[in-house]
N, C-alpha and C positions, 0 to 999 in steps of 0.2 A: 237844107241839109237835114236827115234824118238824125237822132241823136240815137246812140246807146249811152244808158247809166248802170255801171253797177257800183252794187255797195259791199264790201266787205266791214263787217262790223266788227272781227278780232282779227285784224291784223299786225302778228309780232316782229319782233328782229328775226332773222334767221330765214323768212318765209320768202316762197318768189312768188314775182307775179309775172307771167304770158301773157301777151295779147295778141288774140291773131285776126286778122283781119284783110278786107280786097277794098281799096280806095276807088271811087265807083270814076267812070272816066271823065276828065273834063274837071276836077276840083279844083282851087285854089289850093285846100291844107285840109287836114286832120289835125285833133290835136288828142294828148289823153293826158287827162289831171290826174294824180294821187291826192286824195285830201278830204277835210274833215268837214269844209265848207264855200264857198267861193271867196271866202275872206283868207282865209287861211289854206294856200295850197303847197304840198310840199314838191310834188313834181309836177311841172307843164313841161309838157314833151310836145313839141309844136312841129308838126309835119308841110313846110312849105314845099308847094310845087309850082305856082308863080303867085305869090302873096304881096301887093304893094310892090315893094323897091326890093322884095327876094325873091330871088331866083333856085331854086331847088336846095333848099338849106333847113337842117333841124335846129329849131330854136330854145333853147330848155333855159327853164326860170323857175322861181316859187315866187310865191306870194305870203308876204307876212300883215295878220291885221290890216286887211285890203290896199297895201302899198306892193308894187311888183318889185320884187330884185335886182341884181345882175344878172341882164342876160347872157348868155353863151352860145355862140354859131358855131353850128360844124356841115362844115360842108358833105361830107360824106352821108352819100343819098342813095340809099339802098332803093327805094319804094318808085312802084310803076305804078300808072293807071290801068286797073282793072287785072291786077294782079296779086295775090295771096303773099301775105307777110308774116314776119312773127317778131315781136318789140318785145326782149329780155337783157335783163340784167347778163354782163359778162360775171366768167368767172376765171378764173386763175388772174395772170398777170396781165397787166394793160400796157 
């Protein structure tokens, strides 16, 4: 799997982040961290499309001082193979 990193080095409240991306055909998952190190991550946005025992499910967790969180499934699964996305923050009401 190829990787991209980027790094945002002033990242405030208030700011968004986009991500757009084509999940290439045939993956298990994508995933995209927010975070300052792999010890420490405050978003994993975990893109399964047949991962282990998940069947097309986003899995979002953080990471504190290398111990993982609670995780949270949602089944609501926008993402195709080999087709153009974009992963944003909502805004108004949920």
């Amino acid at each position: 799997m190829s990787e991209l990193k980027l790094k945002i080095v002033d990242f405030k409240p208030g700011m968004e982040l986009k991500v757009k991306g084509v999940p290439k055909p045939n993956i298990d998952r994508f995933n995209i961290n927010v975070c300052d190190s792999k010890e420490n991550i405050t978003l994993h946005f975990d893109a399964r499309f047949n991962y282990g025992n998940s069947h097309r499910v986003i899995v979002l967790d953080s990471r504190k001082n290398g111990r993982w969180q609670d995780a949270v499934e949602d089944g609501n699964f926008p993402f195709e193979w080999g087709k153009e996305f974009e992963v944003r923050p909502r805004t108004g009401r949920h």
